[in-house]
Structures are given as C-alpha cells and as structure tokens.
N, C-alpha and C positions, 0 to 999 in steps of 0.2 A: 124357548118355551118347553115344557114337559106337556108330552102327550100320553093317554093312556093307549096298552097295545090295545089293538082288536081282534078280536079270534084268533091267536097267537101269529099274528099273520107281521107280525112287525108294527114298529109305530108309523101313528099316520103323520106327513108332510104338516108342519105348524103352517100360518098362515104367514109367520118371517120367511122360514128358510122358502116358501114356495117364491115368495117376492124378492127374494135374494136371488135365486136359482134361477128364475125369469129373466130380472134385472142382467147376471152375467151373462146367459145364453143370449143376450137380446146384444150385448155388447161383442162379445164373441162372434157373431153372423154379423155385426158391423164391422169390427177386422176384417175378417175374412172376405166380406167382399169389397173391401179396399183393397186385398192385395189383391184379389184377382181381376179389379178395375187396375190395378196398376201393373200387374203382367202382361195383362192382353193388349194396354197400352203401348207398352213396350216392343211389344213382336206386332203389332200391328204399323209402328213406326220405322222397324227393321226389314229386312229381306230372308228371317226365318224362315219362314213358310215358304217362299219362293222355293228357298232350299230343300228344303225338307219335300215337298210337290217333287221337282227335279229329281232327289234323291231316288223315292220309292217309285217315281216311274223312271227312271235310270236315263234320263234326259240330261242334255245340257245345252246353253246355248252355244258352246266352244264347239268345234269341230272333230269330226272324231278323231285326225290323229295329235289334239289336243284338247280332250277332254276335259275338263274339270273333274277332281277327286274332291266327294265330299264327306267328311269325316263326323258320320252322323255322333260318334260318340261324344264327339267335342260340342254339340249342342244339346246332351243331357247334363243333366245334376240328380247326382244319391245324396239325399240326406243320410242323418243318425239313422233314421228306419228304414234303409231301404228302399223307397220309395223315390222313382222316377219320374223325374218331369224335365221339360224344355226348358233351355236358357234364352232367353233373348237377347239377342246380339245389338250393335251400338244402335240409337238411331240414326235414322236418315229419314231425316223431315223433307228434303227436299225432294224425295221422293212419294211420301206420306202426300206434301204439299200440293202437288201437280195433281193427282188423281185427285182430292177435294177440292179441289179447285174445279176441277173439268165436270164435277157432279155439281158442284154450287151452280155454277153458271147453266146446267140442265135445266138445274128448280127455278134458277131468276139470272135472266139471259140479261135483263135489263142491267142488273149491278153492277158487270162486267167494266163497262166505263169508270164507273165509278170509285175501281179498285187503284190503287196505286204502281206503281211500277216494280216498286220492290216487294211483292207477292210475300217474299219470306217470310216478311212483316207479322203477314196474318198468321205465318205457320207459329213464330213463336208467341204469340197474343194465345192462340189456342193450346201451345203447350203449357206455358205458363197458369192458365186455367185449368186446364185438366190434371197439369200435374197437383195443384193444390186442393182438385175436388178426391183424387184418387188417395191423397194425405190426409183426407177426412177435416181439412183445412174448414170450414164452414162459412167463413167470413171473405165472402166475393168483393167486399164493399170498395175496397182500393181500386182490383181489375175491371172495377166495372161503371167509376167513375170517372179512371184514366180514360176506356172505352166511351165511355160518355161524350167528354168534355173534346176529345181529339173527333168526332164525328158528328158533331150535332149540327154542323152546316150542312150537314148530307139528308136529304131529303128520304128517311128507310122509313119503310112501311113494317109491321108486324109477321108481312109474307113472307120478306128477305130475314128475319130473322129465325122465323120457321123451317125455313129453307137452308140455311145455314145448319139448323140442328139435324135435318133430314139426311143434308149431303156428308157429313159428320159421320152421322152413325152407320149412312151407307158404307164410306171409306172404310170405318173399322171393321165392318162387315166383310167385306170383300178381302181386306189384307188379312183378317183372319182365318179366312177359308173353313177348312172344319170345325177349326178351333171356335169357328161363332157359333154358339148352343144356341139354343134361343133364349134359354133363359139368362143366358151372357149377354144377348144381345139388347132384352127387356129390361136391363140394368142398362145397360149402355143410354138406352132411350130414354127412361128417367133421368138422367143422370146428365146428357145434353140440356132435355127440355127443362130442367133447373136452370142451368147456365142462361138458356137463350130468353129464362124469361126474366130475369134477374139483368140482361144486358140489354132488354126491352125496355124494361122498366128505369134501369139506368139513364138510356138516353132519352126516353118519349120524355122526365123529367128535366135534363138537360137541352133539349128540343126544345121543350115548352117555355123554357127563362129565354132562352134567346129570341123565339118570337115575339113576349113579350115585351123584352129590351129594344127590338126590332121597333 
C-alpha cells in the first residue's frame, strides 16, 4: 500500500505490512520457544548440569587421588556470531526416569501398583510426547489414543493425571537447576498441562466405551 509521510518523520506502517510483521514475530517466538523447549529438554535428560554444578564448585564424586577432569570447554558451542551457549549431552532417561518416578508416586502414592514393571515404558511414552510437543508437532491424536486404548482398564482419576504433569515439570525443574528461569519453567507447565489434558481426555473417552460395552 502507499502511505503519505507525516511531518517528514517517515511513512506510517500500512495496515498489511503491520499484520504481516505481527503474523512473522508471532511465528518467530513460536520457534524460538520450541527450541528452547527442546534444549532444556535435552540437558534436563542428561547429566549436564550435574557436570557443570561439580565443575564450578570443583567437586567430584571420584576420589581425590582420582579425580575426574571435566573439560568445561567441550560442553560449549560458538556459533557464526560468537555467541556461547551449552551443549547437551546424550540422554539418559533412565536417569530422568527414576527421579519422576519418585515425584509421581509423592503426588499419587496410590498409582504406584498400578504401574508396570518395566518403568522404562513410561519414560519413553513421555519422550515420544514431549519430543513431538517441542517439534511444534500439534497433532497428539495417535499418542494419545495408543495411551488411551493400552489403559482404560485402569481405574485413573483426573488427579493422577494432574499429578503426572506436576511431577513432570518438577523433574525438569530440578535437572535444570539454574537453567530453570521461571519463565522456562511457565512454559514447561503449559506445555505438560496440554499433554495431561489431551491424555485425560483421551482415556476418560476410552474409559467411557468400555464401561458401556461392560
């Protein structure tokens, strides 16, 4: 569109390019915090920060006259600009796993039975999730009718799903250590309580047919 100047102060924003510039910024802060849903994912499932904690308090748990060396440089990355940040190292779920685990069963001690033997299970049910909410993936509907359909003989209430998202955002909380801002963290909690309510809803209707069929 043409706009005329005003007080030679430059043209004024049209009413396209305003909603165009919106529209990208709007897209832009959606990147963006997918990838830092998906970083902090990442070093919360690792033993980064273990490291890094150990590091700058010059701790280890090896012995002094076999200490561990830990080679803080190999856990950065320089982009083109200069600019430093942390690498996250492999993960390790089954470390991730345990400590969510030991928070779930805090919030609903009851569940506990009712988990299965292979614990793992859950861990990669919840990556598989997460990884696909942090890929900006939007469409739950498959993981959350598998989820469905494998537990609707199970008697869960809307607390142990609650509780699940609670004990979630605790773990990443804690494996973060500083790295959890709070406003990383008030992403993080959006970003469960979609999951938990979308895997509510999944089975309370899966629940519901089998009663019936019942």
């Amino acid at each position: 569109c043409s706009t005329p100047l005003i007080l030679g102060l430059g043209a004024a924003p049209c009413a396209e390019n305003s909603m165009g510039n919106s529209q990208a910024k709007g897209d832009s802060n959606k990147v963006a915090q997918q990838e830092l849903l998906r970083l902090s994912w990442r070093i919360a499932c690792s033993d980064l920060v273990h490291k890094v904690a150990q590091f700058e308090k010059g701790e280890s748990d090896a012995s002094d006259d076999s200490k561990e060396t830990i080679d803080i440089s190999s856990l950065k990355v320089v982009d083109d600009n200069g600019i430093v940040s942390l690498k996250a190292g492999p993960l390790d779920l089954e470390s991730f796993h345990g400590e969510f685990m030991g928070a779930y069963f805090k919030f609903c001690p009851d569940i506990k039975k009712k988990f299965p033997q292979e614990h793992i299970l859950v861990a990669r049910m919840i990556q598989s999730a997460i990884t696909r909410l942090v890929k900006g993936k939007d469409d739950l509907k498959k993981l959350t009718s598998t989820f469905a359909n494998s537990h609707r003989h199970y008697d869960l209430t809307k607390e142990h799903f609650d509780g699940f998202g609670m004990a979630l955002v605790q773990t990443i909380q804690k494996r973060l250590g500083k790295l959890g801002t709070i406003q990383l963290i008030q992403i993080w909690k959006k970003v469960t309580s979609r999951l938990t309510d979308e895997l509510h809803a999944a089975y309370s209707k899966a629940h519901g047919r089998l009663a019936t069929a019942g």
